[in-house]
BALOBA-1460 file (C-alpha; in Angstrom, 3 decimals):
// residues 233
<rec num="1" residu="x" x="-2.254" y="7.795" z="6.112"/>
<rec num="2" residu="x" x="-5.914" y="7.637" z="7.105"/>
<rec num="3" residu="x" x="-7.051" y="3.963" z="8.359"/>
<rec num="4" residu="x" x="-8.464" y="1.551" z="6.243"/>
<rec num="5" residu="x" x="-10.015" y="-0.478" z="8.737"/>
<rec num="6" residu="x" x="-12.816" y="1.719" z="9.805"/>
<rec num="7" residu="x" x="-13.019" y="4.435" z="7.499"/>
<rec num="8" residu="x" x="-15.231" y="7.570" z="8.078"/>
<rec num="9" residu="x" x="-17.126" y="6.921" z="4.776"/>
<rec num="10" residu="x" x="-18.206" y="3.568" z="5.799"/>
<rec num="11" residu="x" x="-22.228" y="3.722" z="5.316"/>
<rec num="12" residu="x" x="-23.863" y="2.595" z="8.771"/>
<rec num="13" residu="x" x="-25.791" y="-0.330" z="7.882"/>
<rec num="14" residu="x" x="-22.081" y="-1.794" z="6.807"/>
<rec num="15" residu="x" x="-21.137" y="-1.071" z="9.863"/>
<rec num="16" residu="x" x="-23.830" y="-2.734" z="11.685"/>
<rec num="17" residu="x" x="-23.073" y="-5.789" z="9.708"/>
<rec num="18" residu="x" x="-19.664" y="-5.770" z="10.131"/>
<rec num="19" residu="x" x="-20.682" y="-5.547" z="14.300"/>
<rec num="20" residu="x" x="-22.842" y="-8.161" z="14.269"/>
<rec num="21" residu="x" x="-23.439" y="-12.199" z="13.680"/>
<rec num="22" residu="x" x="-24.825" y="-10.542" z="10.217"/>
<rec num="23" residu="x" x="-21.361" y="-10.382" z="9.121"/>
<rec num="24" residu="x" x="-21.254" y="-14.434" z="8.863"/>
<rec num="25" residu="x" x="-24.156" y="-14.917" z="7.066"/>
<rec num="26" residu="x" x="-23.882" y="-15.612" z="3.570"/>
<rec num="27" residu="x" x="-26.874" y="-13.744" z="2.641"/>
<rec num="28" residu="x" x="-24.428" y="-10.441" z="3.208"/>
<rec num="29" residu="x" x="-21.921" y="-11.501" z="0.847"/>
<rec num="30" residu="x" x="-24.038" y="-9.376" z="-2.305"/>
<rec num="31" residu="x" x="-24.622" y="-7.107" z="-0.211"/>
<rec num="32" residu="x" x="-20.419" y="-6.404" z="0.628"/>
<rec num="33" residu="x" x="-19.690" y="-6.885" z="-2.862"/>
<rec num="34" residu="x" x="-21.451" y="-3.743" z="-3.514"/>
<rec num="35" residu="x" x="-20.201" y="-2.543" z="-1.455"/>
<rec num="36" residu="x" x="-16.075" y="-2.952" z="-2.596"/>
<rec num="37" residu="x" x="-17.635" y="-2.001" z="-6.039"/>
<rec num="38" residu="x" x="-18.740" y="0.894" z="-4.273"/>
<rec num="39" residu="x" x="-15.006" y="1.342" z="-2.594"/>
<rec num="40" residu="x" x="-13.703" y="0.945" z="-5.958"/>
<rec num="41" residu="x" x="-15.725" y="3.504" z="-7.904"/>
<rec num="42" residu="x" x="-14.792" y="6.195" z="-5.062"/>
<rec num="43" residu="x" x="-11.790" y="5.784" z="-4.527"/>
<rec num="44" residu="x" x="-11.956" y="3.949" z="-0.702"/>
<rec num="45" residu="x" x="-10.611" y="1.254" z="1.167"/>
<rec num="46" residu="x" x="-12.787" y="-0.846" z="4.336"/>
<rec num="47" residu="x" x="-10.634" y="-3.450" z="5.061"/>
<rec num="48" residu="x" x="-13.064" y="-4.899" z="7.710"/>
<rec num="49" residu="x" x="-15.349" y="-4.896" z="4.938"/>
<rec num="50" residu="x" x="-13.324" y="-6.481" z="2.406"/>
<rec num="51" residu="x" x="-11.873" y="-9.311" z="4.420"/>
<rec num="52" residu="x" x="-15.335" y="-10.333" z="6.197"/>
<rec num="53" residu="x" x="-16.099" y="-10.889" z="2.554"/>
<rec num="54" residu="x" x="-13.019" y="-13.047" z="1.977"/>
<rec num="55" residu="x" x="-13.971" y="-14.892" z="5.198"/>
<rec num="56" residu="x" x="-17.800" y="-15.212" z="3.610"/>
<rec num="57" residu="x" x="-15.875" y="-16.908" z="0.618"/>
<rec num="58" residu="x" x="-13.562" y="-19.443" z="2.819"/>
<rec num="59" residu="x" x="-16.377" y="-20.687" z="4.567"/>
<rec num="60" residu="x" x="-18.973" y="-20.687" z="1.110"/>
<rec num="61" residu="x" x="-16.642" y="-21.921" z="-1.801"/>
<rec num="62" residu="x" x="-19.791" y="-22.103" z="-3.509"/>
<rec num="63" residu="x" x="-19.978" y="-17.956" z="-2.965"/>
<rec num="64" residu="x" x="-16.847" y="-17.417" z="-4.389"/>
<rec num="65" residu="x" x="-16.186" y="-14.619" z="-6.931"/>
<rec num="66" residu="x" x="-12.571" y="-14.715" z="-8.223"/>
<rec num="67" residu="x" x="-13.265" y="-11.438" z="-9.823"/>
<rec num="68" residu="x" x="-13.775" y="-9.179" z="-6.262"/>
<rec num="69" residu="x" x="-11.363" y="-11.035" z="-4.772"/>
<rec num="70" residu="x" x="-8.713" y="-9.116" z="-7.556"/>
<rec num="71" residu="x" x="-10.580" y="-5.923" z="-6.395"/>
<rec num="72" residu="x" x="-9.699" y="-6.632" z="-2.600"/>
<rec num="73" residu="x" x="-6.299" y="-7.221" z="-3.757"/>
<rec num="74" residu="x" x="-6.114" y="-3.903" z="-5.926"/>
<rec num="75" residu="x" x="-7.400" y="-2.067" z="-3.169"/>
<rec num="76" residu="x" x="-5.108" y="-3.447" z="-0.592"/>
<rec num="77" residu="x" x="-2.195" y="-3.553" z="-3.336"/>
<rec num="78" residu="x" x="-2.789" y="0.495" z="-3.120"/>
<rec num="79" residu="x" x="-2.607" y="0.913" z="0.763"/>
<rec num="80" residu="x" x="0.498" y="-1.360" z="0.657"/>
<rec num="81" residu="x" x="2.114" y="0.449" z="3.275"/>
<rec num="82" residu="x" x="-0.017" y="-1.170" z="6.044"/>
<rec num="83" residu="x" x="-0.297" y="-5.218" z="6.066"/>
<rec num="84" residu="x" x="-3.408" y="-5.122" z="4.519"/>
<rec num="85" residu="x" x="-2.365" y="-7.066" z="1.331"/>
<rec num="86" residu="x" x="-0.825" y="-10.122" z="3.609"/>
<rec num="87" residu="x" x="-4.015" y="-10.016" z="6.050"/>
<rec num="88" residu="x" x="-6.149" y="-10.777" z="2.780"/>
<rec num="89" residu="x" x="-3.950" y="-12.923" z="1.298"/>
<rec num="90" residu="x" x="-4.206" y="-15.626" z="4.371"/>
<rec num="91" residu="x" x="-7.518" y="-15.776" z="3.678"/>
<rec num="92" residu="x" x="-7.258" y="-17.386" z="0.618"/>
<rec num="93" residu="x" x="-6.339" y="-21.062" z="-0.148"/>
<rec num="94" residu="x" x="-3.575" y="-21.942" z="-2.346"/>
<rec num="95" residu="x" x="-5.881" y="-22.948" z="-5.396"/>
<rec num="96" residu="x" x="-7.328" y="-19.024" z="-5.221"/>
<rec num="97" residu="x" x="-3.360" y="-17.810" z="-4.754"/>
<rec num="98" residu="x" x="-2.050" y="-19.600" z="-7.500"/>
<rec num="99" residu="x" x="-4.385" y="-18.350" z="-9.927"/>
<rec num="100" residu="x" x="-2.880" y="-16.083" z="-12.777"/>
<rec num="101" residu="x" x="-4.332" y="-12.358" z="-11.858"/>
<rec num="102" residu="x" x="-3.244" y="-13.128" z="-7.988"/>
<rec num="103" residu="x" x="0.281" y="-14.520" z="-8.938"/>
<rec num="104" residu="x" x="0.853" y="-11.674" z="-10.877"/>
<rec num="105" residu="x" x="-0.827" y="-9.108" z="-7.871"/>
<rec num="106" residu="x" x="2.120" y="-10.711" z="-5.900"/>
<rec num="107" residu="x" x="4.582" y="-10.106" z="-8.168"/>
<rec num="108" residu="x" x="3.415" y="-5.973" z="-8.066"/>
<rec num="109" residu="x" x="3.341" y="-6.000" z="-4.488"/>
<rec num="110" residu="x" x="7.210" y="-7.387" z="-4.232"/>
<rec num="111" residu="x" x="7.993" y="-4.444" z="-6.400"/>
<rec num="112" residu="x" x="6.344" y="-2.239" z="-4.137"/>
<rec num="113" residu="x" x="7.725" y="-4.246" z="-1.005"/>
<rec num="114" residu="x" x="11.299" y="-3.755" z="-1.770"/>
<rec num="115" residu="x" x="10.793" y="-0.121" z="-3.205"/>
<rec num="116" residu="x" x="11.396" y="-0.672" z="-6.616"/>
<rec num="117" residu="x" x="8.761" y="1.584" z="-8.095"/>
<rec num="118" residu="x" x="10.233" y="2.065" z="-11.628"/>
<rec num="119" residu="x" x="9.744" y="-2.035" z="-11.791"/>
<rec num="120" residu="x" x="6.552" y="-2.071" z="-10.093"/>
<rec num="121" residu="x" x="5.078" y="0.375" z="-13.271"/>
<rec num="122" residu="x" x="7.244" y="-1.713" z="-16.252"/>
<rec num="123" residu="x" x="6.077" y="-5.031" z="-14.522"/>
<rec num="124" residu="x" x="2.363" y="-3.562" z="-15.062"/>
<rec num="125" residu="x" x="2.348" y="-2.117" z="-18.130"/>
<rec num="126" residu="x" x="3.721" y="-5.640" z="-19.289"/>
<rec num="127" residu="x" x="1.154" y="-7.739" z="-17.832"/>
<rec num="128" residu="x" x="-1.619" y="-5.035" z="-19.570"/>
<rec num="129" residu="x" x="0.004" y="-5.470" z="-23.030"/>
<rec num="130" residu="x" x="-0.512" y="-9.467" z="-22.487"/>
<rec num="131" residu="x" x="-3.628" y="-10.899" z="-23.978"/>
<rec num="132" residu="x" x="-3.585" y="-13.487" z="-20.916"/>
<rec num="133" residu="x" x="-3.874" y="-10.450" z="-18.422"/>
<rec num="134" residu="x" x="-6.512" y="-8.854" z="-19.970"/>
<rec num="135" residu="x" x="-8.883" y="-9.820" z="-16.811"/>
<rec num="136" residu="x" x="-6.341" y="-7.324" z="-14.654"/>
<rec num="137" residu="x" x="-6.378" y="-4.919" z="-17.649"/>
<rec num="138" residu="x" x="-9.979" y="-4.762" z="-17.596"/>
<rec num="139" residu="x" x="-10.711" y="-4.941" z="-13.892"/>
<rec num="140" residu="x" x="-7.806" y="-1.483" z="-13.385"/>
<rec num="141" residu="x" x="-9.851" y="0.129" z="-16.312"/>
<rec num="142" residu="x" x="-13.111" y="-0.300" z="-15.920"/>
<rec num="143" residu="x" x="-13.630" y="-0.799" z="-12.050"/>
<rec num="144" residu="x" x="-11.025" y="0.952" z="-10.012"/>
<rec num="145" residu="x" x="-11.348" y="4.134" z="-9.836"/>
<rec num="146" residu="x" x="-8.011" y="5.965" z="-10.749"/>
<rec num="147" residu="x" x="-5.628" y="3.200" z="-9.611"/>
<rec num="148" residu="x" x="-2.392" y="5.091" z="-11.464"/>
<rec num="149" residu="x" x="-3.012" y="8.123" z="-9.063"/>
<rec num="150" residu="x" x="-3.763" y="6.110" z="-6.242"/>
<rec num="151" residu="x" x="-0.247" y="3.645" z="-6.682"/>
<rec num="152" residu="x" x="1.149" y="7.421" z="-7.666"/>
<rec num="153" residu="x" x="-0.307" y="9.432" z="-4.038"/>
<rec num="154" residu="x" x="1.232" y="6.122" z="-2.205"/>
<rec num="155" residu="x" x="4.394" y="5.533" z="-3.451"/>
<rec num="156" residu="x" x="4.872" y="9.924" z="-2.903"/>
<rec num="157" residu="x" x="4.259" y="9.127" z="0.576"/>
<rec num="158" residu="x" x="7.000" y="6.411" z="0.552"/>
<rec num="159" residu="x" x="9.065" y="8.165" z="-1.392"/>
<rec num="160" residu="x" x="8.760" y="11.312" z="0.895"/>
<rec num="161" residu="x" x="9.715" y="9.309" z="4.533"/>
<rec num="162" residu="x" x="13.096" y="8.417" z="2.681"/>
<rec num="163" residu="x" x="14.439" y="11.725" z="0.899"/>
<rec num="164" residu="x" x="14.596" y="15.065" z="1.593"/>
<rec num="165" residu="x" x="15.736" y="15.769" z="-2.071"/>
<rec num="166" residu="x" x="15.736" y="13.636" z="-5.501"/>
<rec num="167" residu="x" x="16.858" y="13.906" z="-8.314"/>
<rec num="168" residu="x" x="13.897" y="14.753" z="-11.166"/>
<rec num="169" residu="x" x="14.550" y="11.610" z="-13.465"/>
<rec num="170" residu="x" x="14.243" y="9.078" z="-10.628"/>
<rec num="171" residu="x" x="10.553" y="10.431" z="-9.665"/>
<rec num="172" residu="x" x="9.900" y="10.535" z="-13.219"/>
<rec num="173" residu="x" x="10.761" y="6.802" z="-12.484"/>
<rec num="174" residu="x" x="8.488" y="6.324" z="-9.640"/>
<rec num="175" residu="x" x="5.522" y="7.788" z="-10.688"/>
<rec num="176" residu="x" x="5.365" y="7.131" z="-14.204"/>
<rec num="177" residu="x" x="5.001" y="10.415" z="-15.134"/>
<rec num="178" residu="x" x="7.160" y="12.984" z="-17.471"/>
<rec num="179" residu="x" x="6.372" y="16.537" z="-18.779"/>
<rec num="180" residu="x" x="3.899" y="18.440" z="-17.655"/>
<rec num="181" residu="x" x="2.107" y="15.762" z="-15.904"/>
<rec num="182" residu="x" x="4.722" y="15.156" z="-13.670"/>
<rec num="183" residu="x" x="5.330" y="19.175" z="-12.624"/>
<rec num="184" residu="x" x="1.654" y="19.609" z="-12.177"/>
<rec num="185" residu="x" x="1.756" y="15.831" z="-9.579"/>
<rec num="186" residu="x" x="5.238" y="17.842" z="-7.867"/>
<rec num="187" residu="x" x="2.679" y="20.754" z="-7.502"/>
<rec num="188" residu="x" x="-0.183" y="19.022" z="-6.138"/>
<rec num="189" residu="x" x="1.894" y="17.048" z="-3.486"/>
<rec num="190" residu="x" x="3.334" y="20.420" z="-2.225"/>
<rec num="191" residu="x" x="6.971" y="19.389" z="-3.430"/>
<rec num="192" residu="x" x="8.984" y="21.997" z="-4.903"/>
<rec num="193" residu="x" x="11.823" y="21.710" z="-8.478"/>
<rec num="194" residu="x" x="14.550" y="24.011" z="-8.535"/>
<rec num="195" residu="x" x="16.675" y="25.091" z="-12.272"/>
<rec num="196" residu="x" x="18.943" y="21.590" z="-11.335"/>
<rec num="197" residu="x" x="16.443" y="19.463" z="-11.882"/>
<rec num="198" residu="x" x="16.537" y="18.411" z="-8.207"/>
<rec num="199" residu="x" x="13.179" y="18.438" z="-6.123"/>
<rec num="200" residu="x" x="12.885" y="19.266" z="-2.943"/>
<rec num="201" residu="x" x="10.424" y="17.474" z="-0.259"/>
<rec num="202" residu="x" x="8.933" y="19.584" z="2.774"/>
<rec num="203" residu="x" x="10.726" y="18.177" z="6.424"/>
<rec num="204" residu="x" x="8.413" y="15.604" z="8.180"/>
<rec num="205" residu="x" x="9.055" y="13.409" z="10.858"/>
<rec num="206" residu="x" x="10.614" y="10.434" z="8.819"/>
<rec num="207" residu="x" x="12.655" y="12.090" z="6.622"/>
<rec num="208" residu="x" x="14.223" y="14.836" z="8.953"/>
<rec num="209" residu="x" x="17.466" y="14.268" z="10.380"/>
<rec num="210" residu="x" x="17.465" y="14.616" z="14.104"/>
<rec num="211" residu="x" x="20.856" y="14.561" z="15.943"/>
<rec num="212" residu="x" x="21.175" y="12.174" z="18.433"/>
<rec num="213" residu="x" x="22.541" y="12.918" z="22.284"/>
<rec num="214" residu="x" x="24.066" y="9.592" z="24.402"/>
<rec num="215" residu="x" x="24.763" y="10.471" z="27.900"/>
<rec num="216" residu="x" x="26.809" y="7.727" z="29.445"/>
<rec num="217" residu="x" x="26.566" y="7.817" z="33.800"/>
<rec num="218" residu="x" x="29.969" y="6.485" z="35.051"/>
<rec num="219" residu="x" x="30.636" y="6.398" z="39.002"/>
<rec num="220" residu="x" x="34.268" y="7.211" z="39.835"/>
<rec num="221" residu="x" x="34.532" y="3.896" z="41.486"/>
<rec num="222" residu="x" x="33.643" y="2.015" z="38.604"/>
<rec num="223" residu="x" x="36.408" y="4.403" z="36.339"/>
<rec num="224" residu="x" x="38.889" y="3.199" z="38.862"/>
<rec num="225" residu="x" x="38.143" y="-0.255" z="38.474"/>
<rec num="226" residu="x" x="38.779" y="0.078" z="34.817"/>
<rec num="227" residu="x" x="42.037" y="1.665" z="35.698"/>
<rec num="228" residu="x" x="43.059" y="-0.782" z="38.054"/>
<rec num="229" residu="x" x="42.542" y="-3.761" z="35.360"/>
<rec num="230" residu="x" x="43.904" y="-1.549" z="32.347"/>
<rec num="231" residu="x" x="47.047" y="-1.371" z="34.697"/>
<rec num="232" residu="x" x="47.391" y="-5.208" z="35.925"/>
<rec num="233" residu="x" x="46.824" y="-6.415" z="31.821"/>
């Protein structure tokens, strides 16, 4: 997984703020909500970026904007593999963390944290269908850029450090998908089906089995110490 913390597409006068005493200034905090509205539209992730701006809002509660705080969730919520979704979260108070579209980010992220996948799509799809989500709804819809394919791309990555094969109806499971949507997703991530309805997932280094060789050194003098006791018991 490519980092998140200084990505390649990260324009350069970001960077310089994000390098400098700029980077405290409340002026910038506009300017880096652009710029995760920018993240979000293109599919990226700066987490630099998007906790100097939670950092921006801890020290201005007068700056603060619930709404792209949800977005630096979503976008962490997607890279959940790394710690980014903890490293924003302690920058928020427990007013900010208690708040409905947060509680129920948490509640995704425990799916995700304890691998249940199939849980992690019902528990969305739930919230969406509730008229008191419809701020999480709207935010996924309108200003992340394909967050099911994202949560989909991450959760293959997951799913391919644990299995070598699996069976077709639990990655229908995991990703949400069925039919011909989910053959063409097999496709694109270079997995293969065979006529069993099992699917097979290239070797890497986390899911290959390597044996492993213990070579024990034993001086004769210790082995007839160990005699010598066995024999006096």
């Amino acid at each position: 997984m490519t980092s998140t913390l200084t990505p390649a597409s990260r324009p350069e006068s970001i960077d310089h703020l994000l390098n400098s005493v700029e980077r405290y200034n409340p002026a910038n905090t506009e300017v880096l909500e652009d710029y995760l509205n920018t993240q979000c539209q293109n599919d990226e992730n700066d987490l630099a970026a998007n906790l100097a701006l939670l950092k921006l809002y801890q020290f201005n509660p007068p700056l603060f904007n619930p709404s792209a705080v949800a977005k630096v969730l979503i976008k962490a919520l997607i890279n959940f593999f790394e710690a980014d979704f903890n490293l924003c979260l302690y920058l928020l108070n427990e007013i900010v963390a208690a708040e409905p579209i947060i509680v129920t980010l948490l509640e995704l992220k425990q799916c995700l944290d304890e691998a249940r996948f199939a849980d992690f799509w019902a528990t969305l799809r739930a919230h969406q269908a509730k008229a008191t989500d419809s701020a999480l709804a709207q935010l996924i819809a309108d200003d992340v850029k394909d967050f099911d394919r994202s949560m989909q791309r991450t959760i293959a990555e997951a799913i391919a450090m644990a299995y070598q094969t699996i069976d077709l109806s639990l990655v229908s499971q995991y990703f949400n998908l069925d039919g011909a949507a989910l053959q063409h997703f097999i496709a694109e991530l270079g997995w293969a089906m065979d006529d069993s309805q099992v699917v097979h997932i290239p070797l890497n280094k986390a899911n290959e089995v390597k044996t492993t060789v213990i070579n024990e050194s034993i001086q004769f003098s210790q082995l007839t110490k160990i005699i010598g006791h066995a024999s006096t018991a």
